[in-house]
C-alpha positions in Angstrom: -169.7 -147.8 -149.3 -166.2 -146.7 -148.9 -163.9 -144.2 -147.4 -162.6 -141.0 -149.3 -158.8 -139.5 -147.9 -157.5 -136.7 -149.3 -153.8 -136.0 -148.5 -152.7 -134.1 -151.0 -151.3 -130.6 -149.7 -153.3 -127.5 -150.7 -156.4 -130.0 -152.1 -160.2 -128.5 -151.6 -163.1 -130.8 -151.8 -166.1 -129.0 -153.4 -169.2 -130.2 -154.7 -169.7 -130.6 -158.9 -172.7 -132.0 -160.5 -174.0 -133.5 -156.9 -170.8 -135.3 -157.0 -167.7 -134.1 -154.3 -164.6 -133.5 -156.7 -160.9 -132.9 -155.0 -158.8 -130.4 -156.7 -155.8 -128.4 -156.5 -154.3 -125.5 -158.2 -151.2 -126.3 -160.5 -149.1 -123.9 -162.2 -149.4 -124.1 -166.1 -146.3 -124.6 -167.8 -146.7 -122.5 -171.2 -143.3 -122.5 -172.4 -142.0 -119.2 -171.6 -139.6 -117.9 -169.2 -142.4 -117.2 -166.7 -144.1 -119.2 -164.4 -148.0 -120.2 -166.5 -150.9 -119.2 -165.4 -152.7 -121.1 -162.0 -155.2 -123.6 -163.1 -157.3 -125.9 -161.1 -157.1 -129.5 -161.6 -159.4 -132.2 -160.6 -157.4 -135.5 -158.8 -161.1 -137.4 -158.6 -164.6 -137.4 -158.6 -167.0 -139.3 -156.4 -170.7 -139.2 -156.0 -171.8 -139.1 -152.2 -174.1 -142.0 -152.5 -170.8 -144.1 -152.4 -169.5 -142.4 -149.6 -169.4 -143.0 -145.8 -166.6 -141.3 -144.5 -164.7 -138.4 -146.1 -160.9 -137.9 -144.5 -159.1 -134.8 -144.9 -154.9 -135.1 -143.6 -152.9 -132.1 -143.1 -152.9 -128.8 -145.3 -156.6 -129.8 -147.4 -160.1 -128.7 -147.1 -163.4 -128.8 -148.1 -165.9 -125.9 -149.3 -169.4 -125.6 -147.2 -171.4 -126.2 -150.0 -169.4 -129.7 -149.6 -169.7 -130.0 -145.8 -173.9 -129.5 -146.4 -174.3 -132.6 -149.2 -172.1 -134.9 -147.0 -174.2 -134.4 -144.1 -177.5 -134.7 -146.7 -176.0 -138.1 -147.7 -175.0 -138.8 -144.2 -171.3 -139.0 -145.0 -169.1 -138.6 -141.7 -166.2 -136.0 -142.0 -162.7 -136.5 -140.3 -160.4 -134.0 -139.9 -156.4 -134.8 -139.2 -153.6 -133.1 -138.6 -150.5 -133.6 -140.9 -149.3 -136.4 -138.3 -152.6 -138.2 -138.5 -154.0 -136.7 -135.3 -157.6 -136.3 -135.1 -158.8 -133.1 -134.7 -162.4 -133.0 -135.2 -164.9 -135.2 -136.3 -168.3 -133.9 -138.0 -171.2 -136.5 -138.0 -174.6 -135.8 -139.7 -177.5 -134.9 -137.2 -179.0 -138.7 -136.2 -182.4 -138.8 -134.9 -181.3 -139.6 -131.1 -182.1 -143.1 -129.6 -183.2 -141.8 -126.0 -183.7 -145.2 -124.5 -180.0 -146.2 -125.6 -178.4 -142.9 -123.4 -180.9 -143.4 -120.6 -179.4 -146.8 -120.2 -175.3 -145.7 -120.8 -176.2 -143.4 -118.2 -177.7 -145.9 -115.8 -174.7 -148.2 -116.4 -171.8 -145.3 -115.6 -173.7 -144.7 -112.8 -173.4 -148.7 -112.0 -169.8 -148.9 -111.3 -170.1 -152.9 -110.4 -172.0 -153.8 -113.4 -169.2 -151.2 -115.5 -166.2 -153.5 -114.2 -167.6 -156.6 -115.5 -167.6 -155.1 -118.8 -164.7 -153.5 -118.3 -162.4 -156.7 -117.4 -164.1 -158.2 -120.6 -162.4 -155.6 -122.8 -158.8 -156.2 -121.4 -159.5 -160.1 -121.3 -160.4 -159.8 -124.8 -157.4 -157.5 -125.4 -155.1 -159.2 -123.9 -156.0 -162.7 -125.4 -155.4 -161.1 -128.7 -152.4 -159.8 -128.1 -151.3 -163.1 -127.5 -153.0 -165.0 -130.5 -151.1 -162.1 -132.9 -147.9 -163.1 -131.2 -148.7 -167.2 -131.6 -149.2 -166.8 -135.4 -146.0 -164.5 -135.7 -144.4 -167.0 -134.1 -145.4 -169.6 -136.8 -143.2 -167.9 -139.1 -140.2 -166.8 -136.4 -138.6 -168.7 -133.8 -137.5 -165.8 -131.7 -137.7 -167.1 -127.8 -138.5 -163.3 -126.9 -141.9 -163.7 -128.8 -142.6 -166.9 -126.8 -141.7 -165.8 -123.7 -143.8 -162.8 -124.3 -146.8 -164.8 -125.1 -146.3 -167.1 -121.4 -146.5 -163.8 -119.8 -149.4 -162.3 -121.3 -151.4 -165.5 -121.0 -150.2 -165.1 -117.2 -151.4 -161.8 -116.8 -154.8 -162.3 -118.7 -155.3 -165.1 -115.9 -155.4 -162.2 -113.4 -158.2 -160.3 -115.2 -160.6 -162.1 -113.6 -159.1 -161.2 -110.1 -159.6 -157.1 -110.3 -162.0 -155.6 -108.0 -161.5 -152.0 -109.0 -161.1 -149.9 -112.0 -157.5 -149.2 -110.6 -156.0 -152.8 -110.9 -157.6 -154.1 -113.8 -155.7 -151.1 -115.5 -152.4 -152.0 -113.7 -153.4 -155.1 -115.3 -153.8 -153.8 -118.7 -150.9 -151.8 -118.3 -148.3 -154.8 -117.7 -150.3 -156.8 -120.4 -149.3 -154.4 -123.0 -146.0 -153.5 -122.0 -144.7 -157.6 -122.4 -146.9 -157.8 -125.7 -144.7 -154.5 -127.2 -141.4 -156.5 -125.9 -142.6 -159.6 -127.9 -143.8 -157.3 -130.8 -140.0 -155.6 -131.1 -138.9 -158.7 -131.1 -141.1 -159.6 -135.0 -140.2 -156.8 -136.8 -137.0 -157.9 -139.1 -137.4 -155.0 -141.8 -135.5 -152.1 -142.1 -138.2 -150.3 -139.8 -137.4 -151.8 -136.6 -139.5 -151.3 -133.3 -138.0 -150.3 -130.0 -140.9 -150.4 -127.7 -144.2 -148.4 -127.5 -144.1 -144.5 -127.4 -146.8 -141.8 -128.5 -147.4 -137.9 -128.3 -145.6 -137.6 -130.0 -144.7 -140.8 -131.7 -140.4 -140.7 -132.2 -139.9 -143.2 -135.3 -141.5 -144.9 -138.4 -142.9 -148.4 -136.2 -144.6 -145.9 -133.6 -145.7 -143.1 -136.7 -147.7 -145.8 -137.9 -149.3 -147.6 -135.0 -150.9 -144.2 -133.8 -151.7 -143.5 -137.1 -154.0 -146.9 -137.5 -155.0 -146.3 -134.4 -156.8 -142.9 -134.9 -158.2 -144.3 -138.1 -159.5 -147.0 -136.4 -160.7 -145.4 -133.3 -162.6 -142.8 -136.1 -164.2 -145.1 -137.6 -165.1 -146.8 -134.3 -166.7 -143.7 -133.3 -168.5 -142.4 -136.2 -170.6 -146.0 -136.3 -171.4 -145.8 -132.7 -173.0 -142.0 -132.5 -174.7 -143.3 -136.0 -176.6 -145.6 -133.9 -177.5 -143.0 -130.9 -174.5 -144.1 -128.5 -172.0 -141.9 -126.9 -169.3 -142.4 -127.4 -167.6 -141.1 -124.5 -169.2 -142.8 -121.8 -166.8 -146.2 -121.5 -166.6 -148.7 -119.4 -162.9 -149.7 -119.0 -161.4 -145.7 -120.4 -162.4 -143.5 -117.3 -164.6 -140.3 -118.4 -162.5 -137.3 -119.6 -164.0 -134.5 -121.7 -163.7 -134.7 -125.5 -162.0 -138.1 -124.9 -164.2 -141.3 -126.6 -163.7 -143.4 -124.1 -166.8 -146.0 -125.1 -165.1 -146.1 -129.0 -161.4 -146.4 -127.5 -162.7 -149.2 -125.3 -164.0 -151.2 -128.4 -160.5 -150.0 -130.8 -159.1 -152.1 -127.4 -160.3 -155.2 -128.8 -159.2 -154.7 -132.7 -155.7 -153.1 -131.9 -153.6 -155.7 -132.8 -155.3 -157.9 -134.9 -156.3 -154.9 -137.2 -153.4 -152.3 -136.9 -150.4 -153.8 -135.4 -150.2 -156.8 -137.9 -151.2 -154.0 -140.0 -147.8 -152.8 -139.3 -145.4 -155.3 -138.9 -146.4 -156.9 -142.3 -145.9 -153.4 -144.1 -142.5 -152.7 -142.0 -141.3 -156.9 -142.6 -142.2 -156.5 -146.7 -140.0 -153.5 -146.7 -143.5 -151.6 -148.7 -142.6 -149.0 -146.5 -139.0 -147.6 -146.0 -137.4 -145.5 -143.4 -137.3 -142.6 -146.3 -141.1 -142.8 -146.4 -141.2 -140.5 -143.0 -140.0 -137.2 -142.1 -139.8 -135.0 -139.0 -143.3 -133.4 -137.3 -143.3 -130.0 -138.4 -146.6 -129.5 -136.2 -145.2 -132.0 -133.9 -141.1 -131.2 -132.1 -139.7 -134.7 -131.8 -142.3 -136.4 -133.6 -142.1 -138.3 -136.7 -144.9 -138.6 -139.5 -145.4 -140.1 -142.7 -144.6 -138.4 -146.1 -147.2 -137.3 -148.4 -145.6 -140.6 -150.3 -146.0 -142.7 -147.1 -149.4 -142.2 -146.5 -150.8 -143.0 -149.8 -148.9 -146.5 -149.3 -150.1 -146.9 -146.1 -153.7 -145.7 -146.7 -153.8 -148.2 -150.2 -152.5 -150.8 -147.1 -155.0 -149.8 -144.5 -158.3 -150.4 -146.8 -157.1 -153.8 -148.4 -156.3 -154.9 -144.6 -160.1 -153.5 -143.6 -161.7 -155.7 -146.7 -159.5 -159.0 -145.0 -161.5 -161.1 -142.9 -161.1 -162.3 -139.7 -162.1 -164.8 -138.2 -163.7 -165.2 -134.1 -162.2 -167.8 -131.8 -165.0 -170.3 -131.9 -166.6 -170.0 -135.2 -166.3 -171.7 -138.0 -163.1 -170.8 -140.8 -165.2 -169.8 -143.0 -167.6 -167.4 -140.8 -165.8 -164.6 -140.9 -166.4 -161.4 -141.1 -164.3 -157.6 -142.9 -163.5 -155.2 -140.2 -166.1 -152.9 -141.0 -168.9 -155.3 -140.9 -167.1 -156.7 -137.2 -167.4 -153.2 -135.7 -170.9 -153.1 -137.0 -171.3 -156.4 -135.3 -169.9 -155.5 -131.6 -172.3 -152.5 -131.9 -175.2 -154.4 -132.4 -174.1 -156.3 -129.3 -173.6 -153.2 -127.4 -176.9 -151.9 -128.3 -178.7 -155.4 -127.4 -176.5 -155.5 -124.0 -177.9 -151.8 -123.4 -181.6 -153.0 -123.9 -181.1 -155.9 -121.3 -180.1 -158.4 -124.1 -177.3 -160.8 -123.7 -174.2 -159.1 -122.2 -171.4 -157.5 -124.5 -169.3 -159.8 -125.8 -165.7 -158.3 -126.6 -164.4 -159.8 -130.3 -161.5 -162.6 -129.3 -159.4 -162.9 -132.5 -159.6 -166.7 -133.6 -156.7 -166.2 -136.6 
């Protein structure tokens, strides 16, 4: 199973032979003075058993008779904006697990029983904020990244110590904020990284990270309402309408061992350049990738979903590809839901 992204401007997905084909409409260069005739020409072919999540970015579309066999073959559809914003997300019709919403209710409604989880996600987060700093670290001997990791580990201590929803994200907050100063201080490319900022992101380091993050937090999601779950009822994110607050909770977990080193490896190998980005059109102030950018960084973002990582306390070589680790805290959600053993967040072990 694999993921379909279509990026090129003016491309339609439609349906041919029960596969989905991506075209676009190229003029014909006949030899005369004239612009040729408009012909239609087809960039790939896929059948939709091989399918799971079809992406379209910017100015591209897809015909209905394409929309209906993806949801026949149970193919999730993302649609982004040109700066890799999500903007909708269409997921075929799931026979609802009642007993799994019945008990998400319960537990929202079970604010002391939601903390516990909650400080689990920003324990988890915040030890693996530090573990991606030790192993940059390895390779740099920047004091900034040290002295970031002291203070993370010190405020991860604290976690532990939050009796309402309101500290443990004061917590969070000041976790993340001396993990970006640490992070600014690894990235030795010609990208550099001045400190986090979004909505719209200002430069090439930030482009990126939000970027990973949507596709992450998509993907998140779509695997989560495949089993019956909302997501939108969290434990750590508060409840806001259209916001999924349950999928950012577990993209909490995976952020920097999945998109962050993501990043800084692409920005420290110089495979992407500063030229590789351009201004927001949709977007004042914003940056984005080019049409160039993204296919580099969407080549990047699948290889680093098939590399394994591994959880702290298992064995080296039980490890597991991202995909097949979100499948796995889902299936601890669900048992946690059903009474089972309690959720246990994914601490990255390297």
């Amino acid at each position: 199973m694999t993921t379909l992204y279509v990026t090129v401007p003016g491309a339609i997905v439609r349906t041919e032979s029960g596969s989905l084909s991506v075209w676009i409409e190229v003029q014909a260069d006949d030899g005369g003075p004239d612009d040729g005739p408009i012909r239609r020409k087809r960039l790939t072919s896929i059948e939709p058993h091989r399918l799971e999540t079809l992406v379209l970015l910017g100015q591209t579309a897809l015909t209905p008779n394409a929309m209906r066999l993806c949801m026949a073959h149970r193919i999730t559809v993302a649609l982004l904006d040109g700066g890799g914003n999500l903007a909708a997300r269409v997921v075929p019709p799931e026979a609802r697990t009642a007993d799994l919403r019945l008990h998400q209710y319960t537990l929202h409604h079970t604010p002391e029983e939601r903390l516990i989880r909650a400080r689990g996600v920003v324990a988890a987060k915040l030890h693996n904020a530090a573990e991606v700093l030790r192993a940059v670290r390895s390779n740099q001997s920047n004091p900034d990244i040290a002295r970031a990791i002291a203070e993370v580990e010190r405020t991860a201590a604290t976690v532990a110590d939050a009796v309402t929803p309101e500290t443990l994200l004061g917590i969070e907050g000041n976790g993340a904020r001396q993990y970006f100063a640490g992070l600014r201080a690894a990235f030795v490319g010609d990208i550099r990284f001045t400190g986090r900022a979004q909505r719209p992101p200002p430069d090439p380091a930030n482009s990126m990270l939000s970027f990973g993050y949507v596709l992450l937090g998509n993907r998140i999601a779509g695997l989560l309402e495949a089993r019956g779950i909302d997501p939108c009822l969290g434990f750590f994110h508060a409840l806001r309408p259209g916001r999924p607050s349950l999928a950012l909770d577990l993209l909490e977990e995976l952020r920097q061992p999945v998109v962050d080193r993501l990043v800084l490896r692409l920005c420290n190998l110089r495979m992407l350049k500063p030229d590789m980005f351009e201004a927001d059109a949709e977007r004042p102030g914003g940056v984005r990738l080019t049409v160039e950018g993204r296919r580099t960084f969407l080549e990047e973002w699948e290889a680093q979903l098939a590399r394994p990582l591994r959880e702290q306390g298992t064995p080296s070589g039980q490890r597991l590809d991202v995909h097949r680790l979100i499948q796995r805290q889902v299936d601890r959600l669900v048992a946690d839901l059903r009474g089972g053993e309690p959720y246990r967040p994914f601490r990255f072990g390297g």
